[in-house]
C-alpha positions as CSV (number, residue, x, y, z in Angstrom):
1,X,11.1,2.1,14.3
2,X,10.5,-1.7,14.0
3,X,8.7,-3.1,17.4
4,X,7.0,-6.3,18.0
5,X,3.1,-6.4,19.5
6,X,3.3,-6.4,23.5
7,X,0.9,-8.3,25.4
8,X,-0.5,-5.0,27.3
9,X,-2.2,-2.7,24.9
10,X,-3.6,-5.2,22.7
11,X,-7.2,-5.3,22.7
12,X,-10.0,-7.7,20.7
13,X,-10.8,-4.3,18.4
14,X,-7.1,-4.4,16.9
15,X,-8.1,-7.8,15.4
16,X,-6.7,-11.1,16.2
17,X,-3.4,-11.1,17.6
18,X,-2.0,-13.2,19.6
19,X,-0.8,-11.8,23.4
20,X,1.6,-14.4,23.3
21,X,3.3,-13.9,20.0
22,X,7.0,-14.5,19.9
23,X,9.4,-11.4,20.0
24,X,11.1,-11.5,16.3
25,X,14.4,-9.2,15.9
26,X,14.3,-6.8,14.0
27,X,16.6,-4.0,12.3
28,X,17.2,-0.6,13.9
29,X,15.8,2.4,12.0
30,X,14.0,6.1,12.8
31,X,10.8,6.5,13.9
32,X,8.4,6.9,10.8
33,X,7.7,3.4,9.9
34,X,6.9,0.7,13.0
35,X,7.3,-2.7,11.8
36,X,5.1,-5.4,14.0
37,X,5.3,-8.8,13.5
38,X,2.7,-11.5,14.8
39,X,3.1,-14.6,13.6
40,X,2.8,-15.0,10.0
41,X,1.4,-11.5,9.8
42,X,3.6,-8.5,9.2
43,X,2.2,-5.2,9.8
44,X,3.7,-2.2,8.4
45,X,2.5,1.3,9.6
46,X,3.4,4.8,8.4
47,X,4.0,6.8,11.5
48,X,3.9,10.3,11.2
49,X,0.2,10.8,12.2
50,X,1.5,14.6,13.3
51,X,1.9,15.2,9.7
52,X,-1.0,13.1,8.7
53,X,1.6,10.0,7.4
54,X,3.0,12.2,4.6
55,X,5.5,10.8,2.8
56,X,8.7,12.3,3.5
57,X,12.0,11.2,2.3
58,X,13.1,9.4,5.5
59,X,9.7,7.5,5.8
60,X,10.3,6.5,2.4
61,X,13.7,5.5,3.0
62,X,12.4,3.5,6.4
63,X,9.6,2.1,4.1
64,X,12.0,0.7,1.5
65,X,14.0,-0.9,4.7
66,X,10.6,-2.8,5.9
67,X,10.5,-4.0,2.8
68,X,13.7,-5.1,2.2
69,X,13.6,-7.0,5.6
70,X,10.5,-8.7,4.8
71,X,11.2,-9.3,1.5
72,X,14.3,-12.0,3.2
73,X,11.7,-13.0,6.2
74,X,10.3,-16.9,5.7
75,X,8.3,-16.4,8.5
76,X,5.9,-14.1,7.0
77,X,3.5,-14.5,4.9
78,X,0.9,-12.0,4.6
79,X,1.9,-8.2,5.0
80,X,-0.6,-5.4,6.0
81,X,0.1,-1.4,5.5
82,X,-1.7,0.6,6.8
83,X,-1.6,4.7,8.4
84,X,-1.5,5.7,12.3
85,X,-4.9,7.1,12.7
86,X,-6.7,9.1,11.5
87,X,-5.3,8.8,7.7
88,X,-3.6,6.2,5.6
89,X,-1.3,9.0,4.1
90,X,-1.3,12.4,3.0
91,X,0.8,12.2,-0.2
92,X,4.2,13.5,-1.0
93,X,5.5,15.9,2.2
94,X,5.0,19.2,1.4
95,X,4.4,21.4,4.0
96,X,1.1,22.7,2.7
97,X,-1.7,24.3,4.9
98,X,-5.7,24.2,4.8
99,X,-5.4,28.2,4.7
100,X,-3.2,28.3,1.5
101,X,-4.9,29.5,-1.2
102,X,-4.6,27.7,-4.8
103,X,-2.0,29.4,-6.0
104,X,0.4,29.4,-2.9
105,X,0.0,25.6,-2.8
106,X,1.2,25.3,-6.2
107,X,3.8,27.4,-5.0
108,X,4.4,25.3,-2.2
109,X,4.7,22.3,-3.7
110,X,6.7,23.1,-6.8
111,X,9.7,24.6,-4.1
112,X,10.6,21.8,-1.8
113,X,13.4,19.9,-2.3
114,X,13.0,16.1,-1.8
115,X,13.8,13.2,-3.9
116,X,10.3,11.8,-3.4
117,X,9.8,10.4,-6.8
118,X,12.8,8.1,-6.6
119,X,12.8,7.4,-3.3
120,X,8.5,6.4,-3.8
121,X,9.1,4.3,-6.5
122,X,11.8,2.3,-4.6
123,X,9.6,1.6,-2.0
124,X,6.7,0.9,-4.1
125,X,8.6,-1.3,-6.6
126,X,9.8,-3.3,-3.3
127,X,6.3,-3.6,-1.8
128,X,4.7,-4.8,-5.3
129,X,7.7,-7.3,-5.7
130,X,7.4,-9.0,-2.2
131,X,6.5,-12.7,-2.5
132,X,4.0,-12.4,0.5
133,X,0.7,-12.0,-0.4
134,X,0.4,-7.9,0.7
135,X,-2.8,-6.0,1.9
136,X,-3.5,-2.3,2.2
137,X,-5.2,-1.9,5.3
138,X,-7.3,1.8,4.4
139,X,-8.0,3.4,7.6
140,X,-8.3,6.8,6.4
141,X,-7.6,9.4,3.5
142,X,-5.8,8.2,0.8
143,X,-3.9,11.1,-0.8
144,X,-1.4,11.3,-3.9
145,X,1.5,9.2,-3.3
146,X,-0.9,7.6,-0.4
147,X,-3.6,6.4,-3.0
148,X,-0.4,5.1,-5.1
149,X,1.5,3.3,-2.2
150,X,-2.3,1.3,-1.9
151,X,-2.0,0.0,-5.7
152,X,1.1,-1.7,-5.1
153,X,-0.8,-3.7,-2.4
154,X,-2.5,-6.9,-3.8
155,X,-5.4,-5.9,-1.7
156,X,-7.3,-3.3,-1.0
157,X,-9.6,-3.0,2.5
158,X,-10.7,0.8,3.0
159,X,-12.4,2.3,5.9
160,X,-16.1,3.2,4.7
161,X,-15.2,6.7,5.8
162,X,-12.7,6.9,3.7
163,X,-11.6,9.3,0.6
164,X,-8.8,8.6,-2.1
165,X,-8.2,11.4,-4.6
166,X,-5.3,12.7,-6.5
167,X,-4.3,16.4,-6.5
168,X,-1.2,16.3,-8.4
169,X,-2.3,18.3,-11.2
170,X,-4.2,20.9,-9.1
171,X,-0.5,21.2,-7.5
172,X,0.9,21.9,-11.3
173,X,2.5,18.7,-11.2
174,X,2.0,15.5,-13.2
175,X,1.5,12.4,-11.5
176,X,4.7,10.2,-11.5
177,X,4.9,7.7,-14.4
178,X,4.8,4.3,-12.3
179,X,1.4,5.8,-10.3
180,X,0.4,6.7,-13.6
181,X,0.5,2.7,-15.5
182,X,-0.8,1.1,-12.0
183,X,-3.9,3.3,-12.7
184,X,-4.6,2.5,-16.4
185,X,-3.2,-1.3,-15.2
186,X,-6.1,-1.2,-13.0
187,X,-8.6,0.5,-14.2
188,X,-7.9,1.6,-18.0
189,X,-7.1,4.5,-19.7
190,X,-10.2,6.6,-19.8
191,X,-10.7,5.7,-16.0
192,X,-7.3,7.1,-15.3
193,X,-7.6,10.1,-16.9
194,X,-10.7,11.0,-15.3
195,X,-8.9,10.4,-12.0
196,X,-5.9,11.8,-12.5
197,X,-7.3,14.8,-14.4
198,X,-10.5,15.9,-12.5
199,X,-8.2,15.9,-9.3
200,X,-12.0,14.8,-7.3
201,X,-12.0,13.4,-4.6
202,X,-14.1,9.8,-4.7
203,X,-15.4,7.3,-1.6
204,X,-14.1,4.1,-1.0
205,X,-17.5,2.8,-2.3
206,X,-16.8,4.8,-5.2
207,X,-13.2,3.2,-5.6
208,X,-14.7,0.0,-5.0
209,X,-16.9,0.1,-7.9
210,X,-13.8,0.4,-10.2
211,X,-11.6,-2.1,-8.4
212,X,-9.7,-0.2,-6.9
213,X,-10.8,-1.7,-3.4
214,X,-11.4,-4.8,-2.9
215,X,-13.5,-4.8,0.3
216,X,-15.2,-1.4,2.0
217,X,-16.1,-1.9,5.8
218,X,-17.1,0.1,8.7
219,X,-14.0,1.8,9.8
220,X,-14.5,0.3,13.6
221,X,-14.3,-3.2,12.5
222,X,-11.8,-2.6,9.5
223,X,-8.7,-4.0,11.6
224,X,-10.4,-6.7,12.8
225,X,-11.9,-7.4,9.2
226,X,-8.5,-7.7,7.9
227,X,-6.8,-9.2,10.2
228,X,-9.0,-12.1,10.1
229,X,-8.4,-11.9,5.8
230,X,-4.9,-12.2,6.4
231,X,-4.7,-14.8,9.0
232,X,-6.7,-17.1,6.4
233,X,-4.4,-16.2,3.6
234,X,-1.6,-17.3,5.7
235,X,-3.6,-20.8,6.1
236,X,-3.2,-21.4,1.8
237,X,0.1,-23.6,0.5
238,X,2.5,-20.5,0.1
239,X,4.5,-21.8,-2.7
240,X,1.4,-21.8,-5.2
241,X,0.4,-18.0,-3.8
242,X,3.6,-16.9,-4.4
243,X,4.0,-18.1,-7.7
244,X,0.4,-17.2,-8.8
245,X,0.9,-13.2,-7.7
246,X,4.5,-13.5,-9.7
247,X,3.1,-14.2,-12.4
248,X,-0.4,-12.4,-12.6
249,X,2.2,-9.5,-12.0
250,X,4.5,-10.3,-14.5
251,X,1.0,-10.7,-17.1
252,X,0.0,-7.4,-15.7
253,X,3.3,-5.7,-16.5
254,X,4.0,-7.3,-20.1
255,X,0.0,-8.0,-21.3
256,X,-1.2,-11.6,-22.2
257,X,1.5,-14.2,-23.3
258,X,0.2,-16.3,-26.2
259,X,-0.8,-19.5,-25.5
260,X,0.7,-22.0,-27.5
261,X,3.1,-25.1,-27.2
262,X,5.4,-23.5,-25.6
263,X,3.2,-22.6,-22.8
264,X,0.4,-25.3,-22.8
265,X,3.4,-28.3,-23.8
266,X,4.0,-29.8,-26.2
267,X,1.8,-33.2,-27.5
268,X,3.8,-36.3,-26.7
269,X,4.1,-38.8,-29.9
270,X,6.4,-40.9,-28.4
């Protein structure tokens, strides 16, 4: 569902909004993902917090929507993602329980039928393209596909009460491929082996420590803290911003161009 911020029901603690924000339309969809909009600021929220925000196949569909709406929006220009409390996401929807044992969550997770992977990556190849500077608001547990929705993100604000691990292989899966190259983007091969492999679950300082955060704040103050990030991102010339994440992304993706004249220009002798 996309819904704009009302006037009652905003409070100083959800961070600087504005009760008199202007009502921008928005499309129709289901009721996973809310879309709000206040001002230049986007927020995007996974909303299934009866299922701690796991990442079914309609929220990933709605998700890839949001994106695709924002992605053709000149009015934005920061966009936040974040988790209805009290997680950022849960991972891949599997219908697994506390009470399962090991072997019955393997189980569990190896049956269901869902076109996760290719409906994640679509979304999360959407969210990392987006020419607005992005911002994964952390508000909870970061799980699987939830840790990996995060590194598509520019930035990275976590709740200090928050825990990001990956149980993929404890579920007798492998993590998916584009997951897999954001992690060893970010933080190296031997790093993302570690991750992936050990299955642990680490702290946000933890995650910090490796880059994989960017900022770690008290949980009560984390909406506020980033919402006052992203209104002065939205105050910088968003021609350069955008071109400067296109092409740190594009560096990123293809390694280090070499710099020569055909980068640097060429020496005028008249």
């Amino acid at each position: 569902m996309y819904v704009e911020r009302a006037a009652e029901g905003a409070n100083e603690a959800d961070g600087p909004f504005s009760a008199a924000s202007p009502v921008v339309p928005s499309a129709r969809m289901g009721d996973n993902v809310t879309l709000a909009r206040d001002g230049a600021i986007a927020t995007v929220t996974l909303n299934r917090p009866e299922r701690r925000n796991s990442l079914s196949d309609a929220m990933l569909t709605e998700l890839a929507a949001a994106f695709v709406e924002l992605r053709d929006d000149a009015g934005t220009r920061v966009v936040i993602v974040t988790g209805a409390p009290p997680v950022f996401s849960a991972g891949a929807d599997a219908g697994l329980k506390s009470s399962m044992s090991a072997d019955e969550r393997r189980q569990a997770f190896g049956q269901r039928k869902s076109q996760f992977r290719r409906l994640f990556e679509r979304a999360n190849t959407l969210l990392e393209g987006l020419e607005q500077a992005t911002i994964a608001m952390i508000n909870g547990h970061a799980v699987g596909g939830g840790w990996g929705l995060t590194l598509a993100c520019d930035f990275r604000w976590a709740a200090a009460e928050a825990q990001l691990w990956i149980p993929e292989v404890d579920l007798g899966v492998p993590l998916g491929v584009a997951s897999t190259t954001r992690f060893v983007r970010l933080v190296g091969p031997a790093r993302a082996k570690e991750i992936i492999m050990e299955c642990r679950r680490y702290s946000a300082a933890e995650a910090q420590t490796w880059g994989l955060v960017h900022r770690v704040v008290p949980g009560a103050s984390l909406s506020k803290d980033v919402h006052a990030y992203a209104d002065a991102l939205t105050r910088k010339p968003f021609k350069a911003m955008a071109e400067v994440k296109a092409r740190i992304n594009a560096v990123a993706r293809t390694g280090t161009p070499e710099v020569n004249a055909m980068t640097e220009g060429f020496l005028d002798r008249g």
